[in-house]
C-alpha positions as CSV (number, residue, x, y, z in Angstrom):
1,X,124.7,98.6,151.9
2,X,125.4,95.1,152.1
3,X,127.1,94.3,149.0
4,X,129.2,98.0,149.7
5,X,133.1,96.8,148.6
6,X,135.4,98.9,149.9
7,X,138.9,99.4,148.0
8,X,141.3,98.1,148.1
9,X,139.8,95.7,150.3
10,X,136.9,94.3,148.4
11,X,134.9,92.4,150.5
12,X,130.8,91.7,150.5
13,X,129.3,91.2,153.8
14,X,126.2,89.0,153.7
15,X,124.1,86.8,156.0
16,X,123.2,83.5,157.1
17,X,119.7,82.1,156.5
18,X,119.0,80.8,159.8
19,X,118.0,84.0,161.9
20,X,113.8,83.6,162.3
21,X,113.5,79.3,164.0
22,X,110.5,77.6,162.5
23,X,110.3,80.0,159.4
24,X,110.5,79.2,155.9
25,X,113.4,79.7,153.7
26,X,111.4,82.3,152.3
27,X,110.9,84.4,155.3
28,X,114.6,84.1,156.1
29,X,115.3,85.5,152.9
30,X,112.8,88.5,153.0
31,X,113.9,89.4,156.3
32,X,118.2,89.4,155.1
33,X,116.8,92.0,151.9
34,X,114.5,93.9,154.1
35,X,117.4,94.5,156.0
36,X,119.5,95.7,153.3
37,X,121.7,92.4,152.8
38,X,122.2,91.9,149.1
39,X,124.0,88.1,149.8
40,X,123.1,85.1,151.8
41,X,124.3,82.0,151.9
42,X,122.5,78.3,151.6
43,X,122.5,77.4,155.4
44,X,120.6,74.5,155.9
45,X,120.0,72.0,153.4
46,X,120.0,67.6,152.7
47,X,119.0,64.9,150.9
48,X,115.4,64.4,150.0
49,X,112.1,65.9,151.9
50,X,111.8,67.3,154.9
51,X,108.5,67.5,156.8
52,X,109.1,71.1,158.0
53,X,110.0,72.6,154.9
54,X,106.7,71.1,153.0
55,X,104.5,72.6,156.2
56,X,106.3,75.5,156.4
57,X,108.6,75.5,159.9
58,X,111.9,74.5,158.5
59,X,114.3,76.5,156.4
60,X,115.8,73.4,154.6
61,X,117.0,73.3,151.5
62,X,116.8,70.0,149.7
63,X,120.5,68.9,148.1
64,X,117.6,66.6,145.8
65,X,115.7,69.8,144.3
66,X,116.1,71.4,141.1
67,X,118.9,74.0,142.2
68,X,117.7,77.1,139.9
69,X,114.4,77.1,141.9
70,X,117.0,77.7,144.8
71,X,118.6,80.4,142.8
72,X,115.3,81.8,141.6
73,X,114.0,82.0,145.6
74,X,117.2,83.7,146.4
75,X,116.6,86.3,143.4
76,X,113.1,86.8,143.9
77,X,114.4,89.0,147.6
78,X,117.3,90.2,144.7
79,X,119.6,88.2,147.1
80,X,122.9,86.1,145.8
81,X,124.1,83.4,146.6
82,X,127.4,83.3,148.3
83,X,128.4,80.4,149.1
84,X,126.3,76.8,149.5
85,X,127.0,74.8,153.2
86,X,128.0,71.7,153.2
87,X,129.2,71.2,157.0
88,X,129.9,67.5,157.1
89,X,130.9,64.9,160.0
90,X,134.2,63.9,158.6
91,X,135.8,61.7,161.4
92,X,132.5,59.0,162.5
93,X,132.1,56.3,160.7
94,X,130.0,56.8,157.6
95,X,126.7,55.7,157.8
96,X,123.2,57.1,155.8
97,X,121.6,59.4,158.7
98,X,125.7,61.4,159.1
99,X,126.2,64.3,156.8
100,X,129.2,62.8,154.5
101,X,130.8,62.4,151.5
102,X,127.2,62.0,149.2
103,X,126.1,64.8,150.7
104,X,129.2,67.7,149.9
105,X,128.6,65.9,146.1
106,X,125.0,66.7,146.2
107,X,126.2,70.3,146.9
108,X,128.9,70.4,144.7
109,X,127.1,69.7,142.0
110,X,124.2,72.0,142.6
111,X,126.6,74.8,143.2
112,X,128.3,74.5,140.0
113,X,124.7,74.3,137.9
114,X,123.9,77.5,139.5
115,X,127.2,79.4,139.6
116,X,128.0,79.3,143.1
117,X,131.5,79.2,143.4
118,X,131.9,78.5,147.6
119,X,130.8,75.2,149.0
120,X,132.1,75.1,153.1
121,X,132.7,72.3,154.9
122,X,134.2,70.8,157.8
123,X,135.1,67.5,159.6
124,X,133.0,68.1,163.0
125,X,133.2,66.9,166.1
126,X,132.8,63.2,166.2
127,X,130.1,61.8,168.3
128,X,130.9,58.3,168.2
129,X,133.9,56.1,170.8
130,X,135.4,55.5,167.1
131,X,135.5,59.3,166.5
132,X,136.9,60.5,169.5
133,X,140.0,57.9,169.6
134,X,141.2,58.7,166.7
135,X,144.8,59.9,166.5
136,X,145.6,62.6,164.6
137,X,147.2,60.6,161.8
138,X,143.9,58.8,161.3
139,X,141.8,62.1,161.7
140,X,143.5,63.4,158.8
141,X,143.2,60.4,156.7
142,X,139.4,60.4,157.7
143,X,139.0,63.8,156.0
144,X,141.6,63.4,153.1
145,X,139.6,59.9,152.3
146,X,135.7,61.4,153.0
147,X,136.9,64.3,150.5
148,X,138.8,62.5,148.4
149,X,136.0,62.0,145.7
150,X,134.3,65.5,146.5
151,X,137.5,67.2,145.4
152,X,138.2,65.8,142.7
153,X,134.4,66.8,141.4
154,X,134.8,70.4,142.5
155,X,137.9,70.3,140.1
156,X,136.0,69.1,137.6
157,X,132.8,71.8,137.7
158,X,135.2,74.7,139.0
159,X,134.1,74.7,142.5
160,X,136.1,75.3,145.7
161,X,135.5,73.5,148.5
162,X,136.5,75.6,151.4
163,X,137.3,73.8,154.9
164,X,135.6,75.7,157.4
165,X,137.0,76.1,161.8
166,X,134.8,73.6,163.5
167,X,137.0,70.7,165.0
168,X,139.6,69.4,166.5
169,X,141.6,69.1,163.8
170,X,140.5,72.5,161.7
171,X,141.0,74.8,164.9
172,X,144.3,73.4,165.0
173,X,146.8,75.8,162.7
174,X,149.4,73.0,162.1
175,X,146.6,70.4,161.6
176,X,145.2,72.0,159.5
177,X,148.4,72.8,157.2
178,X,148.6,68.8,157.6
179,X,145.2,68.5,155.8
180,X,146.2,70.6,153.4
181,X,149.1,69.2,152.5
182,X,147.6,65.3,152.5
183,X,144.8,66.3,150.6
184,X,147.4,68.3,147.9
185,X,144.4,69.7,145.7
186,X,143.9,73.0,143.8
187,X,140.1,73.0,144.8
188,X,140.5,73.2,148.4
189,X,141.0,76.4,150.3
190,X,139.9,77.6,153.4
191,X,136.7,79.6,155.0
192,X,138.0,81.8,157.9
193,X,135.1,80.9,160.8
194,X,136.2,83.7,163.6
195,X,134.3,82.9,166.4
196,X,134.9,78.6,165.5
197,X,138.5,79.0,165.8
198,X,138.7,81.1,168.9
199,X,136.0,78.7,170.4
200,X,138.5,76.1,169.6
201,X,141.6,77.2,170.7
202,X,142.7,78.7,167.6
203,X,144.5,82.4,166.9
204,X,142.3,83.5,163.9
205,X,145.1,86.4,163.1
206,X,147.6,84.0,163.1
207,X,145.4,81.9,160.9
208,X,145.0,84.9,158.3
209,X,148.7,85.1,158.4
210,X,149.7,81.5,157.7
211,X,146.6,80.8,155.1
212,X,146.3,84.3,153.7
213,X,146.5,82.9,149.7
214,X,143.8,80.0,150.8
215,X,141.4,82.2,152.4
216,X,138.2,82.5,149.9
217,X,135.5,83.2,152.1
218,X,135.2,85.2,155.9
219,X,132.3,83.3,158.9
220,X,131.8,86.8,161.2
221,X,131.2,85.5,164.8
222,X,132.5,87.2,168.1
223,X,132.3,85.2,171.4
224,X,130.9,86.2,174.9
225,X,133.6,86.7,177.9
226,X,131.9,83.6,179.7
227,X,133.2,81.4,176.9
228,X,136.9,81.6,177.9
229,X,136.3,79.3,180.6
230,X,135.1,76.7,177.7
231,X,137.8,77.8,175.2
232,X,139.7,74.9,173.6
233,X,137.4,72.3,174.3
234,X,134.5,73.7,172.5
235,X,134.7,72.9,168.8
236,X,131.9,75.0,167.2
237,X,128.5,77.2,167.5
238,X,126.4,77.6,164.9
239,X,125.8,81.7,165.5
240,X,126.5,84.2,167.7
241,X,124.2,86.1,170.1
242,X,126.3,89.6,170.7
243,X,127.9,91.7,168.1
244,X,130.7,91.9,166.7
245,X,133.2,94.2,168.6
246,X,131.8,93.4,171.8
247,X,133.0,90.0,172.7
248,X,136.8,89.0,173.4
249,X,137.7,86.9,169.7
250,X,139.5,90.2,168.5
251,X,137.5,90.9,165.4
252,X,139.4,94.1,164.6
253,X,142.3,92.7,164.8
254,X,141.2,90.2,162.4
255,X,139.5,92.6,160.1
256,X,143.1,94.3,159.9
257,X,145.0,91.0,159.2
258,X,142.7,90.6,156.3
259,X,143.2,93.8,154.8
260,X,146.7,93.5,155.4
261,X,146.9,90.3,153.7
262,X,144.3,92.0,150.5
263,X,141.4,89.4,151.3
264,X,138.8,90.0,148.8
265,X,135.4,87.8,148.6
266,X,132.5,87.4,150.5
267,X,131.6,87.0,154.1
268,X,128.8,86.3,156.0
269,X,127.3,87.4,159.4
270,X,126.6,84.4,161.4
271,X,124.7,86.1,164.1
272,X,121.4,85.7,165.6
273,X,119.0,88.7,166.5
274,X,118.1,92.2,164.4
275,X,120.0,94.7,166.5
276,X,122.8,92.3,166.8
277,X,122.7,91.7,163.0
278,X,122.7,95.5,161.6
279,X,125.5,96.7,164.7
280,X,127.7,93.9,163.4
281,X,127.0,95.2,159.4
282,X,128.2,98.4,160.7
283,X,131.0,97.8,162.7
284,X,132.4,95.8,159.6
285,X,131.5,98.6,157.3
286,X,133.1,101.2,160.1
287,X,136.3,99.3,160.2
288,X,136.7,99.1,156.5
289,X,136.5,102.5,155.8
């Protein structure tokens, strides 16, 4: 059921690897095929080892291993891959412990030796006194410098790096066009992150209706009614705890936009808990039919 694509609005509906804490990648990915998912995405993943993937508590993938054993894992549950994450901190300082610029090349390249079309990234929001008084002139020439490099690889291998809802200058619709237009490359586009953009202030059907031809990937996350009060200073959350359908981002409405607009690709559930999980798979699948 997972991989269903439903004319004339082809669209697969997978699942992040992140739903079991202190589990393997393995046991992620056994529990997304037992459940009937047929595509996950690579969630969690950086340079070198990690002490809880070796011991077995940490779902990490390494951007340093050989990324056909990554593949293999993934086929071994008769899962694909949809797209490879590559969430980055765009507008701190660099420095070698912040996600950056080496990293989204690690996972460029492994994407493209593997055939994964989709890596997502985003700038973040900073952490740092430099990050946060930034203007937004300098914010975007923090992100068109950091991916500078990264897209002209992606280019090169046939990869699209998709820039993902999840700061202050991504939940931002006019920012964002901004980016775009400094950055002026054919291998960027855009991953839709539903519940991101709300979070952030953002109208995700006005989104779909100024990006629609950039769009190349779908983040499913609905948002709590208690989260209003946090709306638009929030910038990001890594899943969702309720279903889709039953929070207040509009995911219908969205869903419609899309189809309106003739999105097809893949998309991914980023929602924690079983029951939530499957409800959300079918109210997708319900409002596609």
């Amino acid at each position: 059921m997972g991989n269903n694509l439903t004319p004339p609005f082809m669209m697969t509906i997978g699942c992040f690897a992140l739903i079991h804490p202190f589990s393997p990648l393995d046991r992620q990915l056994r529990q997304i095929a037992d459940w009937g998912f047929h595509f996950a995405d690579v969630t969690d993943n950086g340079d070198g080892a990690t002490l809880g993937t070796e011991f077995g508590f940490s779902a990490v993938a390494s951007l340093d291993a050989n990324p056909h054993d990554i593949r293999r894992q993934f086929e071994a549950h008769g899962l694909g891959i949809s797209s490879w994450c590559a969430h980055a901190n765009l507008l701190d300082p660099s420095a070698p412990w912040r996600f950056g610029t080496p990293q989204i090349l690690k996972a460029i390249k492994a994407a493209a030796l593997i055939g994964v079309k989709h890596v997502i990234t985003t700038e973040g929001e900073p952490s740092t006194s430099f990050g946060h008084a930034l203007t937004d002139e300098e914010k975007i020439f923090s992100i068109r410098e950091k991916l500078f490099e990264p897209l002209r690889l992606a280019e090169d291998l046939g990869v699209k790096l998709l820039l993902e809802p999840h700061g202050p200058v991504t939940d931002n619709i006019a920012l964002v066009e901004r980016v775009l237009d400094a950055c002026d490359s054919p291998a960027l586009g855009l991953n839709l992150d539903t519940g991101n953009l709300w979070l952030g202030g953002g109208d995700p059907v006005a989104f779909v209706q100024k990006f629609a031809s950039r769009i190349e990937h779908v983040h499913w996350k609905d948002m709590p009614e208690e989260m209003i009060a946090v709306r638009g200073t929030k910038f990001g959350c890594g899943m969702a705890t309720i279903p889709l359908g039953e929070g207040v981002v509009g995911i219908a409405e969205i869903v419609n936009a899309l189809k309106t607009a003739g999105f097809k690709g893949h998309t991914t559930l980023e929602i924690a808990g079983e029951a939530a999980v499957l409800a959300s798979r079918d109210f997708l699948i319900n409002h596609l039919s």
